[in-house]
C-alpha positions, -999 to +999 in steps of 0.1 A: +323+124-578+342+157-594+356+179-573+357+166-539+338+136-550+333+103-525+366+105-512+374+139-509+368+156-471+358+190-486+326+204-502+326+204-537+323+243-550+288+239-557+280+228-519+302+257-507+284+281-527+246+266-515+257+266-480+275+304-482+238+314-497+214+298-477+230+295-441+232+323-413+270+333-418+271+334-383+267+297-381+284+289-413+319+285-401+307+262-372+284+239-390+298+238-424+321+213-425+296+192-401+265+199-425+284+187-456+299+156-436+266+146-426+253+150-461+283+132-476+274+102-450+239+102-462+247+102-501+270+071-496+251+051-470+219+056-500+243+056-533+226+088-542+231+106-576+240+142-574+208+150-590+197+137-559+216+155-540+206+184-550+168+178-550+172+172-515+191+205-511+165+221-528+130+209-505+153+218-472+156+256-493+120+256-501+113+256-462+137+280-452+115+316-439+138+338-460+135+322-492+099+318-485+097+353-480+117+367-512+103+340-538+068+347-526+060+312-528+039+313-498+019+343-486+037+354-452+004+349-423-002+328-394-024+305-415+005+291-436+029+289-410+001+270-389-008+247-421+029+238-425+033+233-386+000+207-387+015+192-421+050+183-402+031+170-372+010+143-394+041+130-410+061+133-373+031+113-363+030+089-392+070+083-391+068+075-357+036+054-353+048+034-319+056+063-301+025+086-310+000+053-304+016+051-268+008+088-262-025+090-277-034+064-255-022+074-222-040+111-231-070+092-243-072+076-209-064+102-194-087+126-209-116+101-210-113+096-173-114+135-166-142+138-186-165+110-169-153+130-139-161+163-149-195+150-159-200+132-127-191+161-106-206+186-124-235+166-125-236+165-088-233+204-087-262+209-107-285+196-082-315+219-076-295+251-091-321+253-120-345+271-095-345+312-103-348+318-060-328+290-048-305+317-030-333+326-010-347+290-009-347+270+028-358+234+043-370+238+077-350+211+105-364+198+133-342+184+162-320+191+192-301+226+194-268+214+198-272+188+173-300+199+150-275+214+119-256+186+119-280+155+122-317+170+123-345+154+113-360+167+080-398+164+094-418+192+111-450+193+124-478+196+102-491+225+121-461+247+115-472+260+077-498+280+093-478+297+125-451+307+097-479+324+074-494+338+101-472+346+127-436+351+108-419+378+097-393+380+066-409+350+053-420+355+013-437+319+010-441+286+025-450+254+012-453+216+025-443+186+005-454+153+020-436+126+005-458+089+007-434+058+016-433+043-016-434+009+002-467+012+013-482+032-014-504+020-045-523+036-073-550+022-088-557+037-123-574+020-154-584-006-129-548-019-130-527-017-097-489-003-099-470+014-074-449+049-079-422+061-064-424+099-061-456+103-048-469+136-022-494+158-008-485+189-021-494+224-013-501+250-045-473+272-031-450+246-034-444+249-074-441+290-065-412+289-048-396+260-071-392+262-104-413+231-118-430+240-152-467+226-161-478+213-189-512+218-185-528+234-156-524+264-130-513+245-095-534+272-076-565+261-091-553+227-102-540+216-064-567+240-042-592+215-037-589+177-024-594+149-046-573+165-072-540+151-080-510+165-111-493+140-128-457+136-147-454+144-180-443+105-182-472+092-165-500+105-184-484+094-218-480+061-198-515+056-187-533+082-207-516+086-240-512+123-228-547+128-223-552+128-187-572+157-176-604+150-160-594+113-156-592+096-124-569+075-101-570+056-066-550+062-042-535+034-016-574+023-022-589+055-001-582+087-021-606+090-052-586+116-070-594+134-106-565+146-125-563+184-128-528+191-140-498+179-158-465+185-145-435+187-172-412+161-164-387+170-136-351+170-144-327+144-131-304+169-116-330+173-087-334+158-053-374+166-055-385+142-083-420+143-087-445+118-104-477+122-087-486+158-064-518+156-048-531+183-032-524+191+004-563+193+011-565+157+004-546+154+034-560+176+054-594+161+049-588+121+051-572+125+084-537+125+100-536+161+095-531+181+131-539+221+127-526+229+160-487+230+161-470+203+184-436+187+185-453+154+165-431+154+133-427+129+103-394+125+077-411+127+051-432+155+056-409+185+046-413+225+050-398+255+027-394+285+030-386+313+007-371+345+023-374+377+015-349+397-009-324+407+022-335+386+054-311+370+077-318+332+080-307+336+119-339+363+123-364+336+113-349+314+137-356+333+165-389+330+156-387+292+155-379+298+193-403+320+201-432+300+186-420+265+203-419+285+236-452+300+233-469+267+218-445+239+234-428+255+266-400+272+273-381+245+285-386+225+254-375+255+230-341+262+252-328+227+258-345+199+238-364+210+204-356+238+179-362+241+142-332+259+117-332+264+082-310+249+059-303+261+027-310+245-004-274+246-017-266+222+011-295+198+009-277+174-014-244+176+003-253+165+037-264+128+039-259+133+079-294+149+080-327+129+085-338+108+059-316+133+037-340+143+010-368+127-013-335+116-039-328+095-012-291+100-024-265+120-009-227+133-016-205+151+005-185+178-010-150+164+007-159+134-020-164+157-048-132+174-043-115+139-046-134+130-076-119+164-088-085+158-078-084+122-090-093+136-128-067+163-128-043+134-113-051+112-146-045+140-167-012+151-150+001+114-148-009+114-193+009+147-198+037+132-175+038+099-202+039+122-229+069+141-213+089+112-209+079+099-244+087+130-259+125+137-240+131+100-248+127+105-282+150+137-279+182+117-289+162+104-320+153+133-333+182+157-326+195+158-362+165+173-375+162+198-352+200+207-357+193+205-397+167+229-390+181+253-371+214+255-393+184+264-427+178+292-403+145+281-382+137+303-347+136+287-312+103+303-314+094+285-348+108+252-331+095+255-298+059+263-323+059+230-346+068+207-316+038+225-295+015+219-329+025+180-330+016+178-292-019+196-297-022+170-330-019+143-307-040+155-280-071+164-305-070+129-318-069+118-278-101+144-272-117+127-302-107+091-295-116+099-256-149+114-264-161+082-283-148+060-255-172+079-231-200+078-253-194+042-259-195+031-225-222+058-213-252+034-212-230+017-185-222+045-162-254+040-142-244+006-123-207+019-128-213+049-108-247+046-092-258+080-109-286+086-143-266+104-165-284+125-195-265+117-228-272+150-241-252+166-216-223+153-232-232+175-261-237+208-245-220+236-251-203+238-219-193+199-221-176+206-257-160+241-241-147+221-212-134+190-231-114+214-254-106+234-224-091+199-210-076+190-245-061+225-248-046+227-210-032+185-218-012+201-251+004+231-228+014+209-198+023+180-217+038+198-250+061+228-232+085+215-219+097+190-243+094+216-273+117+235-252+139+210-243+146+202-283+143+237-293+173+247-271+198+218-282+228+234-302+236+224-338+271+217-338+262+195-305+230+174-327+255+172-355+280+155-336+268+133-315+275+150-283+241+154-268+241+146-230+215+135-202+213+176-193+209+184-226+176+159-237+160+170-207+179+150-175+171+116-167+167+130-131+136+147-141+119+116-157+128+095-126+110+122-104+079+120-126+079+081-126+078+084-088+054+106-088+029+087-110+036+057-091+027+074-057-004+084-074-011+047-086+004+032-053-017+055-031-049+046-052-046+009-048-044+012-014-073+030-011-090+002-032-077-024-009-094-003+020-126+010+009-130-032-003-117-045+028-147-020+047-171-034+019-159-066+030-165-060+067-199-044+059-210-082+042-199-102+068-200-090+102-225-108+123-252-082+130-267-099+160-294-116+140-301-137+107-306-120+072-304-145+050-334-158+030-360-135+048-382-120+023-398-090+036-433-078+024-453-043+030-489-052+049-515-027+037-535-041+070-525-051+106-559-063+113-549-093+138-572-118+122-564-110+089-527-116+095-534-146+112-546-160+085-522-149+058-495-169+089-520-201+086-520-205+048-485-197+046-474-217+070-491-250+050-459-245+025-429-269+038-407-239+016-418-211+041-402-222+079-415-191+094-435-162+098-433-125+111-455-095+115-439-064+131-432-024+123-397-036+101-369-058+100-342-056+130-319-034+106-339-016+081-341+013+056-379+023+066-402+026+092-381+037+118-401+051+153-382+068+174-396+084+207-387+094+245-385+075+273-380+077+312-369+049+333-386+037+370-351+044+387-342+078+368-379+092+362-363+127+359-340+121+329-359+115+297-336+095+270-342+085+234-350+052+221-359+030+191-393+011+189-395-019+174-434-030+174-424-067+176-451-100+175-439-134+195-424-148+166-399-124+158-366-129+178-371-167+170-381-158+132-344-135+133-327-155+156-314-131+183-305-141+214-328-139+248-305-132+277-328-129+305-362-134+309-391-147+284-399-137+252-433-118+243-466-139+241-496-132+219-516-123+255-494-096+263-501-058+258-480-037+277-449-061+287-414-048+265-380-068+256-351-043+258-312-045+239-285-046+259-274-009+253-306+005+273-293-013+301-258+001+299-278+034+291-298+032+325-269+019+348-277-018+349-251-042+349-267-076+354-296-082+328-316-100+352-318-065+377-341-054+348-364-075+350-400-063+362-386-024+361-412-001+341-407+019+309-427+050+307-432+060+267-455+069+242-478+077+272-478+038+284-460+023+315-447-009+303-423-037+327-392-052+312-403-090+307-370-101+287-335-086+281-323-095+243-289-094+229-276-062+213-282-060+175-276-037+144-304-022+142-289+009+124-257+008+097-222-002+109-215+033+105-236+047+138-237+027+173-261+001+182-289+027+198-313+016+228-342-006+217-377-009+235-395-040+216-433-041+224-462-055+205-488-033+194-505-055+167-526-026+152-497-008+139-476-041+122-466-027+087-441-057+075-442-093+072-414-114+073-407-144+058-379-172+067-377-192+037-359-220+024-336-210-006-334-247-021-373-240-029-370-200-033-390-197-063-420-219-047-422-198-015-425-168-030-451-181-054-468-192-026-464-162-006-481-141-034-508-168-041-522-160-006-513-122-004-539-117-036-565-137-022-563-118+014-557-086-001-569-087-035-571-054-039-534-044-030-502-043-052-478-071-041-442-062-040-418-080-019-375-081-014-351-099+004-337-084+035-301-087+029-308-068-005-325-042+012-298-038+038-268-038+010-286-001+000-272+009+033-241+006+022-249+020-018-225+052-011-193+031-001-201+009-030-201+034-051-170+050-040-153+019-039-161+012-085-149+047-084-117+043-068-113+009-085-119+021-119-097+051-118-071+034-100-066+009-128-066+041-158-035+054-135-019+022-135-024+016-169-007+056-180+020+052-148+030+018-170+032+038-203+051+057-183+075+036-174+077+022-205+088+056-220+114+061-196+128+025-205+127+031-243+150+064-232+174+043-216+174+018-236+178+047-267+210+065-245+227+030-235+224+009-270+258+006-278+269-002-243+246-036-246+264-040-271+295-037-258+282-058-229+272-089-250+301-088-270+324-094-238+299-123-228+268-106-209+237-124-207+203-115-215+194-117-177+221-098-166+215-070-190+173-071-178+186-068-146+209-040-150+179-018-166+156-030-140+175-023-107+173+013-109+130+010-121+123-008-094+141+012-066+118+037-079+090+024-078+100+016-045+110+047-035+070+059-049+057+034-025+074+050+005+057+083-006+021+065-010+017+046+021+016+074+046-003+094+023-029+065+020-026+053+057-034+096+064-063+099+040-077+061+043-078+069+084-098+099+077-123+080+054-125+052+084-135+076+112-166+085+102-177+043+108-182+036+141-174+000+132-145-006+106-114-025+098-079-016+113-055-002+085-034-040+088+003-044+071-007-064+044-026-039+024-002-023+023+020-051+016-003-057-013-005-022-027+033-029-029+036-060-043+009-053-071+029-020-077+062-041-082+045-066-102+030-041-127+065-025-130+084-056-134+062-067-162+064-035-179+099-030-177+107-065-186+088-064-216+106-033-230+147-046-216+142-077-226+135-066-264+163-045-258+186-074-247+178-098-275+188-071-303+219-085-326+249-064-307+262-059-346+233-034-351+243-011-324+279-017-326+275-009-369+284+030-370+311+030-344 
């Protein structure tokens, strides 16, 4: 090459005379010689003609701002300079396809995750919000004063509709919903027997107050009368082909009821789901129904209020006093029985209350803000990958930004195109995110024990949200490594000379890769925990047998009917025992609890459980008799007692019980037999006092000892009888330690949860690691190089990049473990029988941590050890 060809060290004039044009002459006496160095390098290394050259020259002009301004090639707006920052990201993007597939991926995860949390918990907000008054919108409790807000009972006496509309004050409306045990309830329509789950006795002010929309109908004329019933939008295309007026429907084979009304299907974001309202007067007329207000209350029968615009919730409460005093006794109101309101806002966030609410689910809003925190977790721990990605690819890209900013380019235009390649990336991670969550959507129900609506995903608010998400990921993920390479000085790029400082600290990424490992670390030991309750909930001996009893509803306790439904089944070799009683020892339904006073404290009235028992069932459930005889067919008024009403009542010795009477339910009943304590409630509350007596009229369950090896023909069996005893009832049955597991359907939940997210944040803290390694490994290739030419081995090399990994992840466990032991502790105390926090989960939680690390590192170092030293050694 003519003057100053390949061996001459200066510019040759037409170089000099490009670069005197187009540069800053501010920078031009620092970077020319560099600039044309670099360029020189370039032609040789290629074997480049000038013409070359020169094009090359001539596309960096074409970009530069001034010459785009003076030759007009490209209208001078936001929307070119925004088109040309999104046209340099695609081919960023396309040049370095590794890189920007391990980012898209930890913000996909990331931003999936968030999303199925953000659905979850907004989800869980939504509940009962849709109503125009819920402001003003109460449940009335029933329970002690001290205790009453925090675990009433949701029942109230039927007779308290009437006081409040007569007698209150500040009161708008009032309404009753009376929820049917969907065990023990049947319908009967189109002469085929099925069995519901949301059915009640409704009153017509009930769809005043809440917002439930008809289809067809006017509830005050359409629920005034008995024998009229409103169906579900569902139902009547079900059974009717959505013609259902006028048609009619048996209930539980005693109600003869006409549909007058059509309810529009209720939303899923409700904790009052409703298939079936009948009206209240069909209550009132069949029975059960008491006018006159006493303390006699039942779970499922519920009363709301609706205040007026401005009333105090405490004034009406007052009233609740007042009216228990003047109908009760004083007594009664001031230390044993009130009634408060709740609001609605709180019905589906305190699972501490009664039977909670007709749902039957519950969250608590501690959990909630977990699930919150856990999704912006996910999404800091991505924007933390891309960080480290982004910094490590720093050295890599230094040149350019160097070149760039000797044409003439801003801080401001840098820090600009950087921030548009990071919200590139993160729009294909919202897109690629979005289809993940719509792809595993049909499996979020068993996942997370919730009905999601797909359309939700598609809402307005959902999209505004996700690119809310997307758009707060770019900023906190894209900032600070545009401003890192935007600040890097020319000469410095040009050179070589960039330092740790300079491409953003290695101090920094090591503090990030502690903190998503704490974050990982702390999760898995929550995992280990919440399993390890799980666990504990499975297989702790509850004082009596669960397996292979199959528990079926009894429409009738007529003794001789039962009696013989015990013969027949009993001729099956499959079936080794039989049960009638009120429930199982632990169970879900049916619970009776009532008052008590004891021969030798008749003053001090206590609490206790009834169990309505026959003389089969401590041998059916094998619990243990520790004093005394078990119950025989001939007696009538003769109990068995647990252990913990002895302990209640002073008595040490269970044989000092014996013969001592029992005054409840208006009966005085002697202590014939003493039984072992059992679980009749969850592991989460104590074992309560039990009184077990046998009242044959009021048996509601059969039990059913079976053996598994001929499951399928005892239960054929079972049902062969049921139909020809009760032929016209709907047979249903389940096996108790099923039943029982839906004790436990919360912690199960939570512990999927936990599990799930804790393996996303593994997953992005390990493409985290794996960026830091690919810096290191970037900043440190020539000294493997070095170090293999004067006789390293691979293994020495892995172990030189892994020492300092590994002390940090190392360093993030001894940040996770208290953190987990704290908030694991917390979780634990509200069981009143749990595991003890033990060393080796946390031993575990380590050793997984360490695992994952050493895997990821090693993957990464090792490549890095292997590579031919000559490569890296090449330029020097």
């Amino acid at each position: 090459m003519s003057k100053g060809g390949k061996d001459s060290k200066s510019p040759p004039l037409w170089a000099t005379r490009f670069l005197r044009w187009y540069c800053r002459p501010e920078l031009l006496d620092e970077v020319e010689g560099d600039l044309y160095e670099l360029f020189r390098r370039r032609v040789e290394a290629k074997w480049l003609r000038r013409a070359q050259l020169l094009y090359w020259f001539n596309v960096l002009m074409f970009l530069h701002p001034d010459y785009i301004r003076k030759r007009k090639y490209y209208p001078t707006n936001h929307t070119a300079m925004f088109k040309n920052y999104f046209t340099i990201a695609l081919r960023n993007i396309q040049k370095h396809q590794s890189f920007a597939a391990i980012n898209i991926a930890g913000l996909t995860l990331g931003i999936a995750g968030a999303l199925v949390i953000f659905l979850l918990v907004s989800f869980e907000l939504s509940f009962d919000t849709f109503h125009p008054q819920a402001d003003r919108i109460y449940r009335v409790l029933t329970g002690n004063p001290d205790e009453v807000r925090e675990e009433g009972d949701t029942g109230t006496p039927t007779g308290l509709m009437p006081v409040i509309e007569n007698e209150f004050t500040g009161i708008e409306n009032v309404a009753v919903a009376y929820r049917l045990n969907p065990a023990q309830t049947q319908v009967k329509i189109n002469e085929e027997l099925t069995r519901e789950l949301h059915i009640y006795f409704i009153t017509p002010s009930f769809f005043e107050i809440f917002h439930f929309p008809w289809k067809v109908g006017d509830p005050k004329k359409s629920l005034s009368e008995s024998g009229q019933v409103a169906i579900s939008e569902a139902l009547a295309d079900k059974y009717f082909d959505g013609d259902a007026l006028g048609k009619r429907m048996k209930l539980n084979n005693e109600y003869d009821l006409i549909v007058s009304g059509i309810i529009q299907d209720t939303p899923l974001n409700t904790d009052m789901p409703i298939e079936i309202a009948v009206s209240y007067a069909t209550f009132q007329q069949k029975g059960g129904y008491q006018a006159e207000y006493d303390l006699s209350t039942n779970s499922y029968h519920h009363t709301y209020v609706l205040l007026n615009e401005g009333t105090n919730p405490s004034e009406v409460e007052t009233q609740f006093h007042a009216t228990i005093s003047k109908y009760v006794s004083q007594e009664v109101a001031d230390e044993k029985t009130t009634h408060v309101l709740q609001p609605l806002s709180e019905i589906h966030y305190n699972g501490d209350i009664g039977s909670t609410n007709f749902s039957k689910r519950s969250i608590s809003k501690s959990t909630i803000t977990s699930l919150s925190l856990i999704g912006f977790f996910l999404l800091v721990t991505a924007c933390i990958n891309f960080v480290n990605l982004a910094t490590a690819q720093a050295v890599k890209r230094s040149k350019e930004v160097g070149i760039r900013k000797v044409l003439g380019s801003t801080r401001h235009q840098m820090i600009g195109q950087f921030m548009s390649e990071t919200f590139t990336l993160t729009l294909i991670a919202l897109l690629l995110a979005y289809l993940i969550v719509v792809m595993v959507f049909p499996y979020l129900p068993n996942l997370l024990g919730v009905t999601l609506d797909i359309s939700w995903l598609y809402q307005p608010l959902t999209l505004l949200i996700a690119f809310g998400i997307s758009l707060a990921v770019g900023v906190l993920a894209g900032f600070y490594p545009s401003v890192v390479l935007a600040r890097f000085r020319p000469a410095a790029t040009l050179k070589n000379t960039l330092t740790n400082q300079q491409t953003g600290g290695v101090n920094l990424r090591r503090g990030l890769i502690i903190f998503q490992f704490a974050l990982s670390q702390m999760l898995i030991i929550c995992t280990i925990v919440v399993v390890s309750q799980m666990h504990y909930f499975n297989t702790t001996a509850l004082g009596f047998d669960k397996e292979a009893v199959v528990v079926v509803e009894i429409p009738e306790s007529n003794p001789s009917t039962l009696q013989a439904l015990r013969n027949t089944t009993a001729q099956n070799s499959a079936i080794e025992a039989t049960s009638f009683s009120l429930n199982a020892p632990s169970a879900t339904i049916n619970k009776w609890w009532t008052g008590y006073t004891f021969e030798k404290t008749p003053n001090e009235e206590q609490s206790t459980e009834i169990k309505l028992i026959d003389e089969h069932y401590i041998h059916l459930y094998n619990i243990p008799l520790l004093a005394g005889r078990n119950l025989q067919s001939s007696d009538s008024t003769q109990i068995l007692v647990n252990e913990t009403f002895l302990k209640d009542n002073g008595i040490q010795n269970p044989q000092d019980a014996l013969g001592t009477i029992v005054s409840f339910y208006g009966l005085k009943a002697p202590i014939t037999g003493v039984v072992k304590d059992f679980h009749s409630l969850s592991l989460q509350q104590e074992i309560p006092s039990v009184v077990m007596a046998r009242f044959p009229n009021m048996f509601q369950q059969a039990s059913f000892k079976i053996n598994m090896l001929q499951a399928s023909e005892a239960i054929a069996h079972i049902e062969q009888q049921w139909k020809e005893i009760f032929p016209e009832y709907y047979f249903t049955y389940q096996f108790l330690d099923e039943d029982l597991a839906t004790l436990y359907e919360k912690e199960q939940r939570t512990s999927r949860l936990l599990s799930l997210f804790a393996g996303i944040a593994i997953f992005i803290g390990c493409l985290g690691l794996y960026g830091l390694i690919s810096f290191i490994t970037a900043q440190r290739t020539k000294e493997m190089g070095i170090q293999k030419v004067l006789g390293a081995t691979v293994l020495h090399i892995v172990y030189l990049f892994t020492k300092d990994l590994l002390l940090l992840v190392g360093i993030a466990f001894v940040v996770a473990a208290p953190l987990g032991y704290y908030f694991m502790q917390q979780w634990l105390a509200d069981f009143t029988y749990k595991i003890d926090l033990a060393w080796w989960m946390f031993l575990i939680a380590a050793l997984v941590g360490l695992l994952i690390a050493l895997v990821t590192v090693s993957f990464r170092s090792i490549r890095a050890a292997v590579a031919n030293p000559v490569d890296s050694l090449r330029n020097e």
